[in-house]
C-alpha positions in Angstrom: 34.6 6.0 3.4 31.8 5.0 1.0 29.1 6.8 -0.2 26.7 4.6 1.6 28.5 5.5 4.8 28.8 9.4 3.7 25.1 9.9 2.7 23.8 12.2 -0.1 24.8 15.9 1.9 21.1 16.7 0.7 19.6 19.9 2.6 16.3 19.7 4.3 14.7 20.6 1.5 16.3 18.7 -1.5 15.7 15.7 0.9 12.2 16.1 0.9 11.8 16.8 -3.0 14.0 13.3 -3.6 11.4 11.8 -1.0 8.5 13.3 -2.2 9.5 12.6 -6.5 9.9 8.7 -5.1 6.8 8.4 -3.0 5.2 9.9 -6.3 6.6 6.9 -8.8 5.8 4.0 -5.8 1.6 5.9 -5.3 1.8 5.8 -9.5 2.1 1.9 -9.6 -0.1 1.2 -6.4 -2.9 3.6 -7.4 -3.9 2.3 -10.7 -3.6 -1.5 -9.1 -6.3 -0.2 -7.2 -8.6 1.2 -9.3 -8.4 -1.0 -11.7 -9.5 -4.1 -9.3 -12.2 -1.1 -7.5 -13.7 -0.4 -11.1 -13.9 -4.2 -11.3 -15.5 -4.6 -8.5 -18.1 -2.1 -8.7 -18.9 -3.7 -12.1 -19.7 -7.4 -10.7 -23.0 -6.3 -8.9 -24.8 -5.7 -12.4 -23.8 -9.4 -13.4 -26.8 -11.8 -13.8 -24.9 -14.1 -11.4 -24.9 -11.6 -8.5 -28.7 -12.6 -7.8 -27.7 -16.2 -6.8 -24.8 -15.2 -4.3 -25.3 -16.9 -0.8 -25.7 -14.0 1.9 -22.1 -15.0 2.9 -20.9 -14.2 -0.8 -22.9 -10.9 -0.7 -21.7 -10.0 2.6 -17.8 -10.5 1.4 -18.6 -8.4 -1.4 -19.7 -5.5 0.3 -16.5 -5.9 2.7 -14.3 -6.4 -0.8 -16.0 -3.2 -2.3 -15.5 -1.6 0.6 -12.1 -2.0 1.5 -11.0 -1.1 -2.5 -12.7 1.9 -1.8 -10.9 3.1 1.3 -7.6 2.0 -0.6 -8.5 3.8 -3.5 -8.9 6.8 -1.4 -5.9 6.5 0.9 -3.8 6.1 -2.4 -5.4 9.2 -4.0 -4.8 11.2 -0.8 -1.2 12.5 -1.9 -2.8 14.4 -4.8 -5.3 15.9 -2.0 -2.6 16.5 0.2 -0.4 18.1 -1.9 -3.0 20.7 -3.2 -3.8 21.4 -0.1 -0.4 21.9 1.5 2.1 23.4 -1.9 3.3 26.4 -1.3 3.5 26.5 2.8 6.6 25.1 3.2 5.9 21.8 4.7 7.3 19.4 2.1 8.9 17.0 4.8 5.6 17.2 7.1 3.8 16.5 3.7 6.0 13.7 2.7 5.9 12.0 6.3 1.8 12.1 6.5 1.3 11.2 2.8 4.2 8.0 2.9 1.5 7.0 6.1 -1.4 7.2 4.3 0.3 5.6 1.5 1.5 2.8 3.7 -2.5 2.3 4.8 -3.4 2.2 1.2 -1.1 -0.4 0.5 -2.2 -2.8 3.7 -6.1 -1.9 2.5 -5.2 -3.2 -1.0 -3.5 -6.2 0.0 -6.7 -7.1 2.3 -8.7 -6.2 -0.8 -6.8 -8.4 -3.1 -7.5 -10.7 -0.6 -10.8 -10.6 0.1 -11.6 -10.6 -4.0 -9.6 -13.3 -3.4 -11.7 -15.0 -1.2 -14.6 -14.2 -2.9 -14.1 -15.8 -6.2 -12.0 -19.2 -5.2 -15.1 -19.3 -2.6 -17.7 -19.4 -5.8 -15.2 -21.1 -7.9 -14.7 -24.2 -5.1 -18.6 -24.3 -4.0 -17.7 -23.0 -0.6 -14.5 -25.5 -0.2 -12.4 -24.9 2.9 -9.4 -25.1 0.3 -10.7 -21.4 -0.7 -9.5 -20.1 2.9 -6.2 -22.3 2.9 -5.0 -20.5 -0.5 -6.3 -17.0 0.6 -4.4 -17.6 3.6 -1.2 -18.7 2.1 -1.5 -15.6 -0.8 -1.4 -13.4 2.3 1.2 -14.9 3.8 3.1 -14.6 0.7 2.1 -10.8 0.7 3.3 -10.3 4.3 6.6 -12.2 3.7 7.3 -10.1 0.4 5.9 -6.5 1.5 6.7 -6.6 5.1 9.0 -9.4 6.4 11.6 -9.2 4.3 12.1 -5.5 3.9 11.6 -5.1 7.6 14.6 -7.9 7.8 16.9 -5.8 5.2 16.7 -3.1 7.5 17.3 -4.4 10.3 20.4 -5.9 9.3 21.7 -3.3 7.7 21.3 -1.6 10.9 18.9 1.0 10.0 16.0 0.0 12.4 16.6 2.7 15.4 13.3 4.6 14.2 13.7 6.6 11.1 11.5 7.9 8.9 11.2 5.2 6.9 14.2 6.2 4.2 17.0 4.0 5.3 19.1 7.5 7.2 18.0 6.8 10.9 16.4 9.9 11.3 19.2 12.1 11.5 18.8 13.4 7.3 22.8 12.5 6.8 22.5 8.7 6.0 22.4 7.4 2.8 19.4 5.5 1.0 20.4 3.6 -2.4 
């Protein structure tokens, strides 16, 4: 047999270090995405320009800020997590609750990147419908790329009875690269 088909013969517990070292690099990437477009954000109110925003504008930034915020916080909540939990030997509970809240700060960035989005083709086009089109099709291009298509992988590789998310079908004996 391959080693696909044999799986990694990880215990419990090496499983959930591999997981946990992974979900670690992919929050590393995300994160600073997201505060780097946040601390952008927060930064555009104290622009001279800000005064002459329509009420829709204003209203899209609060929803913008807003939603880099809760991203920003969902993808900081492994560090809280963590310190909270070390030590009590939870590290697959810990790795299954953070890879959600992960997953939640990934779907509240996209809809941030979005909405920024949104925001400044909407100034840039003077309120042109063409604004929503493109906004629409960048999040289309999002879904296909960060959901479709890895939900399609797994799915034909056969992998998409339930799981945890890791590509071994729940059971801890399959194999993930």
């Amino acid at each position: 047999m391959t080693e696909q088909h044999l799986g990694r013969h990880e215990t419990p517990n090496e499983r959930a270090d591999r997981r946990w070292t992974e979900l670690l690099q992919e929050v590393r990437v995300a994160q600073t995405g997201a505060q780097i477009l946040f601390g952008f954000l927060l930064s555009v109110v104290f622009m001279p320009r800000f005064t002459t925003l329509s009420g829709f504008e204003r209203g899209l930034y609060v929803v913008t800020v807003v939603l880099g915020a809760l991203a920003t916080g969902a993808l900081i909540a492994p560090v809280a997590y963590h310190r909270l939990l070390a030590g009590r030997r939870l590290k697959p509970q810990l790795v299954d609750a953070t890879a959600r809240v992960v997953t939640l700060g990934v779907v509240l960035l996209a809809l941030t990147v979005g909405s920024a989005l949104l925001m400044l083709l909407h100034l840039a086009t003077g309120g042109s419908p063409l604004a929503w089109v493109v906004v629409a099709a960048v999040m289309g291009w999002f879904a296909l790329w960060w959901l479709v298509l890895p939900w399609l992988l797994l799915h034909r590789s056969g992998n998409g009875s339930g799981g945890d998310g890791d590509g071994s079908g729940g059971d801890g004996k399959g194999a993930r690269d």
